[in-house]
LOBANU-207808 format. One line per 10 residues: their letters; for each residue z negated, y negated, x negated of N, C-alpha, C. Coordinates in Angstrom, 3 decimals, always signed. Example, Ala and Ser with C-alpha at 12.3 -4.5 7.8 and 13.67 -1.06 7.14 Angstrom:
2
AS = -7.800,+5.690,-13.190,-7.800,+4.500,-12.300,-7.800,+3.300,-13.200 | -7.080,+2.250,-12.850,-7.140,+1.060,-13.670,-7.870,-0.030,-12.900
***
This chain:
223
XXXXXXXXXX = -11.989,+1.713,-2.762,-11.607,+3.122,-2.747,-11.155,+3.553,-4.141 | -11.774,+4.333,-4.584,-11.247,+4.873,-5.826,-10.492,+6.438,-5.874 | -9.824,+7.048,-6.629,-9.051,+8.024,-6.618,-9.516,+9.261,-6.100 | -10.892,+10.039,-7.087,-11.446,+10.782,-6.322,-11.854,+11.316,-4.921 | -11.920,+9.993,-4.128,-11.924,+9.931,-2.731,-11.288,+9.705,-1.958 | -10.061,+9.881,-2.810,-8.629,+9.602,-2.116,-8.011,+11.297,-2.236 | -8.553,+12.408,-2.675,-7.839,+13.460,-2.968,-7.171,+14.408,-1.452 | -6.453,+15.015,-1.625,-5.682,+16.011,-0.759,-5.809,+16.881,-0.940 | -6.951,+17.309,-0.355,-7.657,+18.815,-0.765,-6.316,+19.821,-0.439 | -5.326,+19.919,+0.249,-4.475,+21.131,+0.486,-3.484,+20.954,-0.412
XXXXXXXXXX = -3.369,+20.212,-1.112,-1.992,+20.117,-2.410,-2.172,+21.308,-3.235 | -1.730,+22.331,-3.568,-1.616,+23.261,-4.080,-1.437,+23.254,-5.636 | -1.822,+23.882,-6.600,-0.997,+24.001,-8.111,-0.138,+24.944,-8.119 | +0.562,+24.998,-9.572,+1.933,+26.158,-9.877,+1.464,+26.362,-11.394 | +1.617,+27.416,-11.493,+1.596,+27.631,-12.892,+2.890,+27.891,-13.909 | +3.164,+27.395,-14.936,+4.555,+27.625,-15.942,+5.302,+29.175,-15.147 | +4.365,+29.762,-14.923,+5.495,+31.360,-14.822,+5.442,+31.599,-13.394 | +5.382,+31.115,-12.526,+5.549,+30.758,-11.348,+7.241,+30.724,-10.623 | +7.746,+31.229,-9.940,+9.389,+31.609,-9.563,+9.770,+30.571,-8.878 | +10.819,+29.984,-9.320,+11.052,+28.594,-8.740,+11.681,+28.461,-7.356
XXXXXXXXXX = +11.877,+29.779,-6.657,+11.704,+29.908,-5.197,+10.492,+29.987,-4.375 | +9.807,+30.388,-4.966,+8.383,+30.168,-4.458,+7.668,+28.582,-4.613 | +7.821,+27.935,-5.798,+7.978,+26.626,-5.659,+8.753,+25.719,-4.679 | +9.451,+25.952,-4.220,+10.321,+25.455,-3.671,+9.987,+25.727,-2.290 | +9.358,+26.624,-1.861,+8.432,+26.856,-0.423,+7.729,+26.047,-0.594 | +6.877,+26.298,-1.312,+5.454,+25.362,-1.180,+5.734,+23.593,-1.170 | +6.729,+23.668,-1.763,+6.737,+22.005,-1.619,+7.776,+21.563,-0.096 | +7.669,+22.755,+0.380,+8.857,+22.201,+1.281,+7.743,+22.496,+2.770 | +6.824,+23.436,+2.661,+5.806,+23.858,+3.392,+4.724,+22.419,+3.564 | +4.103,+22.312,+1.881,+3.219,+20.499,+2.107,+4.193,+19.603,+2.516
XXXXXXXXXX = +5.742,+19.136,+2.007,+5.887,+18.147,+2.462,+6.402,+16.984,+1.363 | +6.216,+17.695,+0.109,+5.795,+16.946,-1.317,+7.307,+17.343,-2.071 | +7.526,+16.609,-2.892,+8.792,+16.940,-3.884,+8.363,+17.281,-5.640 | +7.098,+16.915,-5.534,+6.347,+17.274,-6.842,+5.455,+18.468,-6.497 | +5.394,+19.288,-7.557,+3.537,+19.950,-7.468,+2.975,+19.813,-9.220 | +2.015,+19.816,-9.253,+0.838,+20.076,-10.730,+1.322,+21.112,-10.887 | +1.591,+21.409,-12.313,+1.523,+22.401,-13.075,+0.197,+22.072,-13.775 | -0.804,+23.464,-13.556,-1.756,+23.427,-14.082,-2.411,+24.895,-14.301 | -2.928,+25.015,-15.449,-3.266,+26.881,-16.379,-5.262,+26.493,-16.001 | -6.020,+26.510,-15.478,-6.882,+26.748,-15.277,-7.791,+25.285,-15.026
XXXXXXXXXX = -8.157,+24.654,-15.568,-8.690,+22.963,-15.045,-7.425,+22.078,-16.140 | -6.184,+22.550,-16.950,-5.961,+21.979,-17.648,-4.079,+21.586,-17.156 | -3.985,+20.609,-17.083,-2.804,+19.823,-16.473,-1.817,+19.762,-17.589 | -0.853,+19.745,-17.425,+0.535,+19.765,-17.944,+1.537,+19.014,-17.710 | +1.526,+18.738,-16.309,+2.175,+17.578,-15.464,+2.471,+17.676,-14.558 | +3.863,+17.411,-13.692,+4.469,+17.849,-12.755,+5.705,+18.301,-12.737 | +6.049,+19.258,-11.839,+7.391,+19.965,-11.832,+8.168,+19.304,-10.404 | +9.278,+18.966,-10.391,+9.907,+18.273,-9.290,+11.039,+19.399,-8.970 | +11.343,+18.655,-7.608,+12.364,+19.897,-6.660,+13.408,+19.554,-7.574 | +13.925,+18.436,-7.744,+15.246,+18.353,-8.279,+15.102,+19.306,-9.654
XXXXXXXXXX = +13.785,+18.995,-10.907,+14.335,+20.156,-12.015,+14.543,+21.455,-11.215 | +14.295,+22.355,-10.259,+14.518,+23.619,-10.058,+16.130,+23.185,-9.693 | +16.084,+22.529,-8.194,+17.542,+22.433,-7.391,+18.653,+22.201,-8.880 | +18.549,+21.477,-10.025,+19.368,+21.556,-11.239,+19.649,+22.669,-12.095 | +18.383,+23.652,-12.465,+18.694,+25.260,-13.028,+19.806,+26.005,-12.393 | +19.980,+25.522,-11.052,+20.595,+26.722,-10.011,+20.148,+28.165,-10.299 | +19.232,+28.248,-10.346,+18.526,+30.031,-10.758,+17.077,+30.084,-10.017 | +16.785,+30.114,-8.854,+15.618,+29.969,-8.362,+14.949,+30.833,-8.656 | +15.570,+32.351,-9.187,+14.821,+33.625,-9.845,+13.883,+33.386,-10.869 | +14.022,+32.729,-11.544,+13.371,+32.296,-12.931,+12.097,+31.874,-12.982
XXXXXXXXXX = +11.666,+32.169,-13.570,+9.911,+31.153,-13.914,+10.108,+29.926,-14.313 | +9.448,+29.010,-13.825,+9.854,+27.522,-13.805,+9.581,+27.232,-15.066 | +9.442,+28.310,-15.969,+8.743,+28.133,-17.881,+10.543,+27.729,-18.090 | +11.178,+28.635,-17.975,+12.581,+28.547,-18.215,+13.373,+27.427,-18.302 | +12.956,+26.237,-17.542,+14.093,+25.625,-17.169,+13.401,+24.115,-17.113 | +12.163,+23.841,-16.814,+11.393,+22.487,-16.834,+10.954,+21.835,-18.361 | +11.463,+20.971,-18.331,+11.780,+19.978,-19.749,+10.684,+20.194,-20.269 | +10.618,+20.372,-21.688,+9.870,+20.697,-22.742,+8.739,+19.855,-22.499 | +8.768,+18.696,-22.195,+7.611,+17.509,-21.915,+7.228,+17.067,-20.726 | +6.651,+17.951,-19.860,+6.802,+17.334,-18.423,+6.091,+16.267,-18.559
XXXXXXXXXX = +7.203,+15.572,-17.165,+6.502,+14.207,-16.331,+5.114,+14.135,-16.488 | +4.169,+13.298,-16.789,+3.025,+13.513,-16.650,+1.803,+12.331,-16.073 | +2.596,+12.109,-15.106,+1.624,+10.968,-14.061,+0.454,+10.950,-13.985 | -0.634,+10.552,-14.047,-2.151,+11.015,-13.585,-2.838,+9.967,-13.164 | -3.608,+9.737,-12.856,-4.780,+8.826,-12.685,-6.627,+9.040,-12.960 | -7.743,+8.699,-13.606,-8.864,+8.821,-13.666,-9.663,+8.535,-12.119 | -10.320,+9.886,-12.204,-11.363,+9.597,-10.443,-11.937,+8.541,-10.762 | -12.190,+7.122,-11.406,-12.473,+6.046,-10.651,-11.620,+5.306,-11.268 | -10.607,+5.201,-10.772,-9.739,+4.205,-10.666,-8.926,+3.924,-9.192 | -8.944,+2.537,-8.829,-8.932,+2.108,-7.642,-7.696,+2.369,-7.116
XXXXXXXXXX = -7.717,+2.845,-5.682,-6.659,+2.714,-5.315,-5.509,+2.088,-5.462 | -5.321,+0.695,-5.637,-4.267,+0.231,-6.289,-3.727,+0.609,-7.328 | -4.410,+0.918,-8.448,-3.739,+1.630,-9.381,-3.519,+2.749,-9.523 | -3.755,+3.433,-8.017,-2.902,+4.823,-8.036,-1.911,+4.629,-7.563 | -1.715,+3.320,-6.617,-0.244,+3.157,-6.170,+1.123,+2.669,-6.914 | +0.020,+2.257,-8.008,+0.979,+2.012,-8.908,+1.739,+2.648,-9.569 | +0.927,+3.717,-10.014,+1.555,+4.756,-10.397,+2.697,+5.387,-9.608 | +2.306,+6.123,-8.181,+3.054,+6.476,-7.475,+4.584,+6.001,-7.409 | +4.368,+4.529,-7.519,+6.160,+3.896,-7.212,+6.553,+3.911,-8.937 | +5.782,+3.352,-9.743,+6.282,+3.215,-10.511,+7.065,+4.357,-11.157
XXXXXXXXXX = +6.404,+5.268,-11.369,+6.780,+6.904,-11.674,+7.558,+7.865,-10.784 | +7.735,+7.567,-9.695,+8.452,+7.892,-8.311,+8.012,+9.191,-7.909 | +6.992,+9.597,-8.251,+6.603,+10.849,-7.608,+5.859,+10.759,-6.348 | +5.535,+11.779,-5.580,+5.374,+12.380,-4.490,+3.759,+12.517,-4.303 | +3.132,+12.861,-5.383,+1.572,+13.205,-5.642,+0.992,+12.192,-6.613 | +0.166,+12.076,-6.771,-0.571,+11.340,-7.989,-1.756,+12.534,-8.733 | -1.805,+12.825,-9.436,-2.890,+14.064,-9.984,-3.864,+13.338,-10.823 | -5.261,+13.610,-9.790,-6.410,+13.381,-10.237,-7.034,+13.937,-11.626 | -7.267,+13.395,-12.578,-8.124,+14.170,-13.344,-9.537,+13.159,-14.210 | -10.394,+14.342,-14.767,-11.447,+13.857,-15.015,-11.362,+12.674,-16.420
XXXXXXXXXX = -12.201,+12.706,-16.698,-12.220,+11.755,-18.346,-12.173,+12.732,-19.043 | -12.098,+13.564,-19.223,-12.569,+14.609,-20.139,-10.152,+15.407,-20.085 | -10.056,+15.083,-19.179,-8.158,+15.188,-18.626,-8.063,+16.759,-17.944 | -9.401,+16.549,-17.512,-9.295,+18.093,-16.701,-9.041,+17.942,-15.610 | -7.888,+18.794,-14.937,-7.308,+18.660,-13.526,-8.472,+18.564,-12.474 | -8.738,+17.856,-11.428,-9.368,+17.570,-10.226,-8.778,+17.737,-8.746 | -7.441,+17.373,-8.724,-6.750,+17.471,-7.426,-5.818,+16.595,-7.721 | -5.192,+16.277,-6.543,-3.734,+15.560,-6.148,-3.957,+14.534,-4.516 | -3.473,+13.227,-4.963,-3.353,+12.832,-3.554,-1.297,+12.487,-3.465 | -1.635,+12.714,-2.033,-0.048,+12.825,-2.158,+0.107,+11.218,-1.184
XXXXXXXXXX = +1.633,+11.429,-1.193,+1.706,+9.517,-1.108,+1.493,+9.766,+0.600 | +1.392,+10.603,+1.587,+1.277,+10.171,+2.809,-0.215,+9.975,+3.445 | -1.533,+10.757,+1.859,-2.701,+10.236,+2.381,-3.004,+8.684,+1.491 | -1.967,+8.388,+0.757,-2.360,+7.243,-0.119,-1.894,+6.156,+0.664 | -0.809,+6.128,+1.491,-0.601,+5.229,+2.716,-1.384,+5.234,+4.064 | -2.139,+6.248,+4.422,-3.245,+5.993,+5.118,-4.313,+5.299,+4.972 | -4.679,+5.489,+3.637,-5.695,+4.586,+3.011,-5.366,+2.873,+2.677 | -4.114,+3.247,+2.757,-3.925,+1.647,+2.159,-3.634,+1.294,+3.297 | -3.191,+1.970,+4.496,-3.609,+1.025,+5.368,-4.610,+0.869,+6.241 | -5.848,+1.370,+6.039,-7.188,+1.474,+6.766,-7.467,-0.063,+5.536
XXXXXXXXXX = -7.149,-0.080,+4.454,-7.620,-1.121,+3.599,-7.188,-2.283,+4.236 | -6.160,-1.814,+4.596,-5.580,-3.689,+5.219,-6.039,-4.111,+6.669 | -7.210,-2.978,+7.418,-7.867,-3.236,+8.518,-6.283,-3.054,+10.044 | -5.933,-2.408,+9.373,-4.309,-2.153,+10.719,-5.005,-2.182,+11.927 | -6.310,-1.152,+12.351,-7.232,-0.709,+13.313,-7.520,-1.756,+13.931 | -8.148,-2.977,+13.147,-9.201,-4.078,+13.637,-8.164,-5.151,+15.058 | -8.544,-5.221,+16.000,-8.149,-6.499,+16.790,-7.779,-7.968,+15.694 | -7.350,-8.517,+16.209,-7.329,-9.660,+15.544,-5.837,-10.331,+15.469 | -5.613,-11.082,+14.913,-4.061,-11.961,+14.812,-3.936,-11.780,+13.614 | -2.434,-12.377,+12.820,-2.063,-12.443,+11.535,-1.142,-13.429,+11.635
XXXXXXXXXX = -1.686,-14.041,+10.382,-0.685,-15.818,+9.954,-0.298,-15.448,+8.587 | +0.925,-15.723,+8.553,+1.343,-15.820,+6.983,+2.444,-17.464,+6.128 | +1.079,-17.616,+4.915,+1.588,-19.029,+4.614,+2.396,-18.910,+3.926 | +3.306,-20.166,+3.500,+4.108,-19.994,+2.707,+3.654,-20.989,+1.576 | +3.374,-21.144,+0.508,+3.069,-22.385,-0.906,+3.279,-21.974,-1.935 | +3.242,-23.037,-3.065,+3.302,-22.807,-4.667,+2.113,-22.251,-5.074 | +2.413,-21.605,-5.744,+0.679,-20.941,-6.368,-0.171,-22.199,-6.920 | +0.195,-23.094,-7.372,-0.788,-24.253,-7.754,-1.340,-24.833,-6.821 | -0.891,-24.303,-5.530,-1.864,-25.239,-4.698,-2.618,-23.915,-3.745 | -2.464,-22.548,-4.240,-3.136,-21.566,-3.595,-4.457,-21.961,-3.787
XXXXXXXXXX = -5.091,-22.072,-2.808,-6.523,-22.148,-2.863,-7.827,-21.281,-1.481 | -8.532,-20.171,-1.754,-8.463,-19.323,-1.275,-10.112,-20.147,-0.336 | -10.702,-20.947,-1.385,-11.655,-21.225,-0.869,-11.175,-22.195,+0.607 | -10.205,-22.531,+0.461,-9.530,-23.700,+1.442,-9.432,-23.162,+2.680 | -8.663,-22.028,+2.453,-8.276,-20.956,+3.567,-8.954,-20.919,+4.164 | -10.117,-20.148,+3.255,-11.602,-19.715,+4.120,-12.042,-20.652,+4.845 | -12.457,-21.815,+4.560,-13.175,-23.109,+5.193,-12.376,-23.283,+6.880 | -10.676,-23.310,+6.300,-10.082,-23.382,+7.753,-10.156,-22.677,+8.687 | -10.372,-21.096,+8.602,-10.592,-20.005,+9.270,-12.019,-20.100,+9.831 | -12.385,-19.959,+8.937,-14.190,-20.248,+9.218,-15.071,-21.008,+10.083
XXXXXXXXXX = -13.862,-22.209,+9.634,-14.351,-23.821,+10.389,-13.989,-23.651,+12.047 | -13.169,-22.847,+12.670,-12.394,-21.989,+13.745,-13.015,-21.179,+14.378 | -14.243,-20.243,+13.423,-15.083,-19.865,+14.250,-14.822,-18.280,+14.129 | -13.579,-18.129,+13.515,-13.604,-16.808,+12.936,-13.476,-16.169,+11.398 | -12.937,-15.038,+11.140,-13.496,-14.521,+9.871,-12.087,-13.753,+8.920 | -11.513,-13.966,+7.972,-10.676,-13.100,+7.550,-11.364,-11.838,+7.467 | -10.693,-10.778,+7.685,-10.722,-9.284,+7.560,-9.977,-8.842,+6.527 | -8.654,-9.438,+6.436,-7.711,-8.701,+5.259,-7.002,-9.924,+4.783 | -6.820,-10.016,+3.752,-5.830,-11.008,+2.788,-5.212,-10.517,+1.635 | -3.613,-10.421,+1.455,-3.120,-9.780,+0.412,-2.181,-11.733,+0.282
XXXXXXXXXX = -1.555,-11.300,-0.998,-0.819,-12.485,-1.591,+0.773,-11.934,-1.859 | +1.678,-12.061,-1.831,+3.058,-11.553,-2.558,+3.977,-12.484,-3.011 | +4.683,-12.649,-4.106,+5.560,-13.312,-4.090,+7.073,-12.714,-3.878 | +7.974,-13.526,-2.823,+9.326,-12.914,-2.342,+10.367,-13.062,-3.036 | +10.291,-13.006,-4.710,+11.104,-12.429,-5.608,+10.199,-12.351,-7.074 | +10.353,-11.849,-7.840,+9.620,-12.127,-9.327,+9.531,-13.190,-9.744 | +10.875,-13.937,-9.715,+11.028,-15.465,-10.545,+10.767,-16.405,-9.333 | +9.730,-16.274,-7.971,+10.042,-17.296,-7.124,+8.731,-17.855,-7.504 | +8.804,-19.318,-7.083,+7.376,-19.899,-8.051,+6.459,-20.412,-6.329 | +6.934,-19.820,-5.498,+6.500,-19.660,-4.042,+5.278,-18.494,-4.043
XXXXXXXXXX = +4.821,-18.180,-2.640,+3.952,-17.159,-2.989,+3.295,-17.183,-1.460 | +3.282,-16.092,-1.109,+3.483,-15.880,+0.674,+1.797,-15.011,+0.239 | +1.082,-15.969,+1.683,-0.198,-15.370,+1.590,-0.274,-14.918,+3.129 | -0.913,-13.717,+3.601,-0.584,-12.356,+4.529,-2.149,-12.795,+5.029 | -2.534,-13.342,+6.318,-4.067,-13.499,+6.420,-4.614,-12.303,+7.926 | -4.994,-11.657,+7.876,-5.315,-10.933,+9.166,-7.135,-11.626,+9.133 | -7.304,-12.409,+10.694,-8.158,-12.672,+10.823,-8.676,-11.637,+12.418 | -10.121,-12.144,+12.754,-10.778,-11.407,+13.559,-10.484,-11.970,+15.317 | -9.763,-12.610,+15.233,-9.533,-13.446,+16.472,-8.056,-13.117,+16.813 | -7.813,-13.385,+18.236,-6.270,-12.717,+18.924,-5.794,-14.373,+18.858
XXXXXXXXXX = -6.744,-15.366,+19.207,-5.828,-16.424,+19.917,-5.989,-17.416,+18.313 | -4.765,-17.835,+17.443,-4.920,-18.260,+16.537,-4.510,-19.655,+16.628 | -4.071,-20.034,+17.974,-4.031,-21.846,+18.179,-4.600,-22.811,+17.448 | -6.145,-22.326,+17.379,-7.030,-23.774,+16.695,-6.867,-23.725,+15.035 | -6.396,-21.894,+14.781,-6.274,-22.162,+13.449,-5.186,-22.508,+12.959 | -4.306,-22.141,+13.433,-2.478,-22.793,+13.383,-2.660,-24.380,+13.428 | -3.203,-24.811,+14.453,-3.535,-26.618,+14.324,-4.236,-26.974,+13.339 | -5.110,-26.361,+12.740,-5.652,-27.188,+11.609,-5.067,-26.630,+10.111 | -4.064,-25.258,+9.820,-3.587,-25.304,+9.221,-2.299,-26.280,+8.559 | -1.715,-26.360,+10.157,-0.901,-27.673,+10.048,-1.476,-28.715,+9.923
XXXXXXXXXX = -2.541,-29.441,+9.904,-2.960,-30.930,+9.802,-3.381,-30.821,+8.819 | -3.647,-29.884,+7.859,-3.881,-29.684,+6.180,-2.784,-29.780,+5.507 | -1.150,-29.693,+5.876,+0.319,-29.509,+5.411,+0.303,-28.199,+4.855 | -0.309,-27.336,+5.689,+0.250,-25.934,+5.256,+1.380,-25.038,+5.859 | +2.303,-24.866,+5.234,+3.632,-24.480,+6.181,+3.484,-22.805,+6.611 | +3.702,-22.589,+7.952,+2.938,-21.616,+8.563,+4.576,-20.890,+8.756 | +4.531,-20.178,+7.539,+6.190,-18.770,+7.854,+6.321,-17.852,+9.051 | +4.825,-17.533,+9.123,+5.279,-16.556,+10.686,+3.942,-16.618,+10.850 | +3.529,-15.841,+12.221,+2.161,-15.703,+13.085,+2.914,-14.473,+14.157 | +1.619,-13.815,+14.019,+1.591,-12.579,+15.062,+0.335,-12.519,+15.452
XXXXXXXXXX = +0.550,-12.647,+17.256,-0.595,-12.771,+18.136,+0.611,-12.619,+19.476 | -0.393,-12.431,+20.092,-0.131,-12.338,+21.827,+1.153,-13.343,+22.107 | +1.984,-13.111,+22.549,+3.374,-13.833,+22.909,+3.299,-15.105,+23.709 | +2.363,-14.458,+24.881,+1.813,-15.510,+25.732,+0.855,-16.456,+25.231 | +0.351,-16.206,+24.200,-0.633,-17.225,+23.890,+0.279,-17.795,+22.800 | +1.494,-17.858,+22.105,+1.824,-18.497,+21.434,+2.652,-19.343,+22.127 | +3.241,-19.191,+23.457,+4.338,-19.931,+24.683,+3.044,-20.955,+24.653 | +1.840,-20.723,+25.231,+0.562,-21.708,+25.582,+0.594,-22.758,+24.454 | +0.738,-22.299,+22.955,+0.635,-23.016,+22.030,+1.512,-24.181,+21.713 | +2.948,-23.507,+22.275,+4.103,-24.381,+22.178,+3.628,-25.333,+23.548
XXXXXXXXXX = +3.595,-24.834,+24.763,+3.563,-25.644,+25.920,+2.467,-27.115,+25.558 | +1.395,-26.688,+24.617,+0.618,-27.581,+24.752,+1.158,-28.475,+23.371 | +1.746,-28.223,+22.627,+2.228,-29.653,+22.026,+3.228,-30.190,+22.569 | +4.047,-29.712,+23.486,+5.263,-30.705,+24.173,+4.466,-31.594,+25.129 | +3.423,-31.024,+25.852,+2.739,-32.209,+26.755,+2.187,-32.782,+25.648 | +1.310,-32.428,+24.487,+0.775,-33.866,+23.504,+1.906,-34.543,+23.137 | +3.443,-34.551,+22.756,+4.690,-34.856,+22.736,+5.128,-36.163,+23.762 | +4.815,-35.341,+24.495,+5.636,-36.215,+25.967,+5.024,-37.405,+26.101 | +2.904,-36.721,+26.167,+2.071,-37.794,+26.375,+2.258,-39.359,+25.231 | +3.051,-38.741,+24.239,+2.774,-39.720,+22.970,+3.769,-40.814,+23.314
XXX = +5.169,-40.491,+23.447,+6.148,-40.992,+23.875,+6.497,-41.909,+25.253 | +4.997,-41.321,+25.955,+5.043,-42.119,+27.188,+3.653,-43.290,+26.955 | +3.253,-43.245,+25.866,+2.393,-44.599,+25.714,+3.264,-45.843,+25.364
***
């Protein structure tokens, strides 16, 4: 998914001489705490609720009172979704504003269609289970994964990676596969020594999972 096709066709622009009560509708009407300031295809940046709510003069043209250098977030229509999200947190705004190569305004996606998308990316929709490992990145190995999943009879759909602090030399891998009942893959993840942090699947089929290693348990103990 790239940016362009991520746009929010109803995000509105403002222009510099624009009354910062009327701004202040419109962003409260979309939903958004930013809007584009933009004079004809040509961008300027963004104006946020807080610079108006700080003037205390909502009478005014937002020329008056918005910092000499606005904020100026953007992203190029092909650049991938991820790196519009990046932007988004990193910069803390509300919209991301599309523009061309050329830096001519295109549109705006705002962060509640950029979380739709990111999560149609992670397959939320699809049936299936989710296992998440826990290892050192030196022993991440993706082809491995695959083979175990595969070898099971089913298929990853979505795989993201995170690590659960900056400095942790750990690294939690997120697997959404195509299958509900993840027993055979949980067993052969474990007989590889892969330490399995959590699993989400059917409740009852994970009681089945437990039930059936206490009888392989019992059976062992009674030879």
């Amino acid at each position: 998914m790239i940016a362009e096709n991520l746009i929010t066709e109803s995000v509105p622009t403002v222009t510099p001489d624009e009354i910062g009560s009327k701004v202040l509708t419109l962003m409260e009407i979309f939903r958004v705490s930013h809007l584009p300031v933009v004079i004809g295809k040509e961008y300027f940046g963004v104006v946020c609720d807080k610079d108006i709510y700080d003037a205390e003069n909502f009478d005014e043209k937002i020329e008056k009172y918005i910092s000499p250098i606005l904020l100026q977030p953007h992203v190029h229509a092909n650049q991938h979704i991820f790196e519009v999200a990046g932007i988004a947190v990193g910069c803390g705004v509300s919209i991301v504003p599309v523009l061309e190569s050329d830096h001519s305004y295109m549109g705006a996606i705002t962060l509640t269609n950029l979380a739709i998308k990111l999560t149609e990316l992670f397959a939320y929709n699809e049936p299936g289970g989710i296992i998440v490992l826990e290892l050192t990145e030196i022993n991440y190995s993706l082809s491995q994964i695959s083979q175990i999943i595969e070898g099971n009879d089913a298929r990853i759909i979505s795989l993201y990676t995170n690590k659960p602090s900056p400095s942790s030399k750990e690294l939690d891998v997120t697997i959404k596969v195509n299958v509900v009942d993840l027993s055979g893959i949980i067993q052969t993840f474990v007989r590889y020594d892969y330490f399995i942090k959590a699993t989400y699947m059917d409740q009852s089929l994970i009681n089945n999972l437990f039930d059936d290693r206490y009888d392989q348990f019992m059976r062992y103990i009674n030879i």
